[in-house]
C-alpha positions in Angstrom: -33.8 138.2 27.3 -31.8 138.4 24.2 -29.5 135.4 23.0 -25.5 136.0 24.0 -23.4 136.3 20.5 -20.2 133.9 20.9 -17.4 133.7 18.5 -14.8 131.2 18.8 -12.0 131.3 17.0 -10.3 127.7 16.4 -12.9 126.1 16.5 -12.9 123.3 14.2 -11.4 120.6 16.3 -9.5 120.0 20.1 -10.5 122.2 22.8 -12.3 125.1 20.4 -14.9 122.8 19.1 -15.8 121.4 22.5 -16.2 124.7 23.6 -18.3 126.1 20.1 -20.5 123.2 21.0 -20.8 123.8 24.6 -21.7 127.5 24.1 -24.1 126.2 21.9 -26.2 124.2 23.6 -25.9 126.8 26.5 -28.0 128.8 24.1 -25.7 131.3 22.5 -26.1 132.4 19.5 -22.2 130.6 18.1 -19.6 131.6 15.2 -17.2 128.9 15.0 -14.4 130.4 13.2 -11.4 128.0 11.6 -9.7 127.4 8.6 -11.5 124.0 8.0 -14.8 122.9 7.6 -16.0 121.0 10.9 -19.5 119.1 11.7 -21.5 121.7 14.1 -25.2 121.8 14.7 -27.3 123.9 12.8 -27.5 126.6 15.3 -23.7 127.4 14.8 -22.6 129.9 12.1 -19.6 128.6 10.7 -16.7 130.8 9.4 -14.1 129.8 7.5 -11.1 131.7 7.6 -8.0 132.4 8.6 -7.7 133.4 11.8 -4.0 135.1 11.4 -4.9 137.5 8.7 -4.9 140.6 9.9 -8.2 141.9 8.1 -10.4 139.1 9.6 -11.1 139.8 13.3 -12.3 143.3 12.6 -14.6 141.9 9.8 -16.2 139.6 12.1 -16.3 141.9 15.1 -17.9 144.2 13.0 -20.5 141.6 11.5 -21.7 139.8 14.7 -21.0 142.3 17.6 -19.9 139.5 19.9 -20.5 139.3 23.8 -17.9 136.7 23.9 -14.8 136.1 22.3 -13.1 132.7 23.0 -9.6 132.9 21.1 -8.6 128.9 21.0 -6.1 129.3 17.2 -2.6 127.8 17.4 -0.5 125.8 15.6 0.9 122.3 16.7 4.6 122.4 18.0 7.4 120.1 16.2 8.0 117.4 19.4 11.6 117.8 19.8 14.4 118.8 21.5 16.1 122.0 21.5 18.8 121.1 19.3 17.1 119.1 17.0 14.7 122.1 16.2 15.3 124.7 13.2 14.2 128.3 13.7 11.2 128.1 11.5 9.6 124.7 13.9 11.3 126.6 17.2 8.9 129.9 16.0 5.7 128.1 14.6 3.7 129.2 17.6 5.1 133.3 18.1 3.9 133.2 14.2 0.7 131.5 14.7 -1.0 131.8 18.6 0.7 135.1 19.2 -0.1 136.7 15.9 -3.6 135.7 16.4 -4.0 137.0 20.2 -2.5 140.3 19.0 -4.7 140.8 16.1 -8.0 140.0 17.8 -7.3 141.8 20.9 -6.1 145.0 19.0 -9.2 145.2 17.0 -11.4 144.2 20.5 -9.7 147.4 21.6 -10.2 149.7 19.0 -13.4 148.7 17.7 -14.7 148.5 20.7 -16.9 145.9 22.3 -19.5 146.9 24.2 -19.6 147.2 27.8 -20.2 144.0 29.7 -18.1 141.8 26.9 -16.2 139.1 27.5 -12.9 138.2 26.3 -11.0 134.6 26.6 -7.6 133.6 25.5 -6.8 129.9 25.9 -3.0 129.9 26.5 -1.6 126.4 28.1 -0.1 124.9 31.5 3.2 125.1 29.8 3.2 129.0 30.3 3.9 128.0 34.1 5.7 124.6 33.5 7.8 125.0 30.6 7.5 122.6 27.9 11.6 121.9 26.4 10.1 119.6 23.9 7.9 122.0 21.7 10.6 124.6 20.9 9.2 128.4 21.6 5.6 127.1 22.4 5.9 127.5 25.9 7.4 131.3 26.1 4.7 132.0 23.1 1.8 130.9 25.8 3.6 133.0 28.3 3.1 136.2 26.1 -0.8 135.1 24.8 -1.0 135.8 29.1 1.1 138.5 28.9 -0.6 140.1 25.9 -4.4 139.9 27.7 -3.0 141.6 30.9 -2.0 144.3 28.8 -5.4 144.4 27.3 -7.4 144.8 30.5 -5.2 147.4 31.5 -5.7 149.4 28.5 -9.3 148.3 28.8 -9.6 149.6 32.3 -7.6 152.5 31.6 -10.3 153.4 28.9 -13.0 153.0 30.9 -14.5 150.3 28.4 -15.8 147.4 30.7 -14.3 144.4 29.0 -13.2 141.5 30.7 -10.3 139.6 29.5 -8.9 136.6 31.2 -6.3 134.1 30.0 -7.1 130.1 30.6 -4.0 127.8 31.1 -5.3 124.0 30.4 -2.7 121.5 31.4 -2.7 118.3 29.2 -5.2 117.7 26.8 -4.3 113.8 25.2 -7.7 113.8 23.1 -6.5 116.7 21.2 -4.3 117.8 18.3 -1.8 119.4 20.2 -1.9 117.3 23.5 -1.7 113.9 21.4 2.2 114.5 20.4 3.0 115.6 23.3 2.0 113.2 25.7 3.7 110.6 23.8 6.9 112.7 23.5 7.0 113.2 26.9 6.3 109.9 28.2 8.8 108.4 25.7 11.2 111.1 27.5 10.2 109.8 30.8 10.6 106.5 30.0 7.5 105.5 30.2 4.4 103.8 28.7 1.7 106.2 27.3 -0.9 105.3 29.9 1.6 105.1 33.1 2.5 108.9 32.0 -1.2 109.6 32.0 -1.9 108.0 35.4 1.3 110.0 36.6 -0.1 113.9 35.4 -3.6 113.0 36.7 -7.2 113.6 35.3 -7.1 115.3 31.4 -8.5 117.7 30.4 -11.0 117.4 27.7 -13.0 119.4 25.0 -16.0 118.8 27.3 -14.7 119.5 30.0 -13.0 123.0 28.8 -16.6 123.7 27.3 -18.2 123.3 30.1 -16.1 125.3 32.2 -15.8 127.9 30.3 -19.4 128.3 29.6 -19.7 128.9 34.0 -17.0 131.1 33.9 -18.6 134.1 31.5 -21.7 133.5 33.8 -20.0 135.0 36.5 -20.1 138.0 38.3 -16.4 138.3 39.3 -13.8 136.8 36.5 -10.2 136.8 37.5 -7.3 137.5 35.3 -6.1 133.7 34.7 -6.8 130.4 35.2 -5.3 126.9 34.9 -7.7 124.4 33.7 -6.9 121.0 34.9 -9.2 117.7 34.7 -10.8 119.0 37.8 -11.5 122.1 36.8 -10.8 125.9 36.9 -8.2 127.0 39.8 -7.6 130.8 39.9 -4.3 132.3 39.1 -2.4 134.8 41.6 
């Protein structure tokens, strides 16, 4: 049986290099792609560059014909409220997570992949929940959702048999992102870091996403979203 080609793109530290490893030692054959250098095993191809540039995904589509694509790349909000924000820390994320959804999705649907791919975006819970201390970051996870439902539909509507599905992973405290924002929002609360914690339940961790996510291209049937909490994957209406 020949060895599944993953890339994933952010995957130098948080969620995306839990899940390059995880792929990893699943067996695929992984191209962790970030802008900085990160400590894989040898069986991963790293790739540095930037993920945003519009001339990168179709160079590495073209180079490693993927099976999977696991789009993890974002940028860390500025932890503050609305009126404290400027426009440039309000837009950080439409410039960074959407810019890299569109780009990679466009070139999946033009190159394209081949039939039987698989395509992941990793949005965030605060798509569903809001988020009103990370300026636009919420509304910019909202349209990394909105943009892969647009994809399968213009997938389906080619006839090209490539699934893309959006994962929404609620807090992640171990992480780059989920680090500020935990403490934000507990200071907000009024609370101490760990009582917040015990209050939002079980995190969610690079492992854990890995793992998960590793399943959920194993399966016959993929649904159009997710959230990922501690305990797991929960389908999406």
């Amino acid at each position: 049986m020949p060895v599944r080609t993953t890339i994933v793109v952010g995957a130098s530290r948080g969620l995306g290099h839990g899940i390059a490893l995880a792929f990893a030692a699943a067996g695929d054959s992984v191209v962790a792609v970030s802008r900085t250098p990160a400590d894989f095993p040898g069986s991963v191809k790293s790739e540095l560059a930037n993920a945003g540039d519009a001339t990168v995904p179709a160079r590495l589509l073209d180079r490693y014909e993927p099976d999977v694509v696991v789009l993890v790349a974002g940028a860390s909000p500025h932890m503050r409220p609305l009126q404290e924000q400027t426009w440039e820390t309000f837009s950080v994320n439409w410039e960074t997570d959407v810019r890299v959804t569109f780009g990679w999705l466009r070139e999946i649907l033009l190159k394209p992949l081949r039939p039987g791919s698989k395509v992941i975006v990793v949005s965030s819970g605060a798509a569903l929940a809001g988020s009103p201390l990370s300026g636009g970051y919420a509304g910019a996870k909202a349209t990394q959702r909105f943009i892969t439902s647009y994809a399968q539909d213009e997938a389906s509507r080619a006839g090209l048999e490539i699934t893309f599905t959006a994962i929404l992973p609620r807090f992640a405290p171990e992480t780059g992102v989920g680090q500020p924002a935990v403490r934000a929002y507990a200071a907000r609360a009024g609370q101490t870091l760990e009582e917040f914690l015990q209050q939002v339940g079980p995190p969610v961790t690079p492992e854990l996403a890995g793992s998960e996510l590793v399943e959920l291209t194993g399966a016959a049937d993929i649904s159009p979203a997710y959230v990922l909490t501690g305990s797991g994957l929960q389908q999406l209406p």
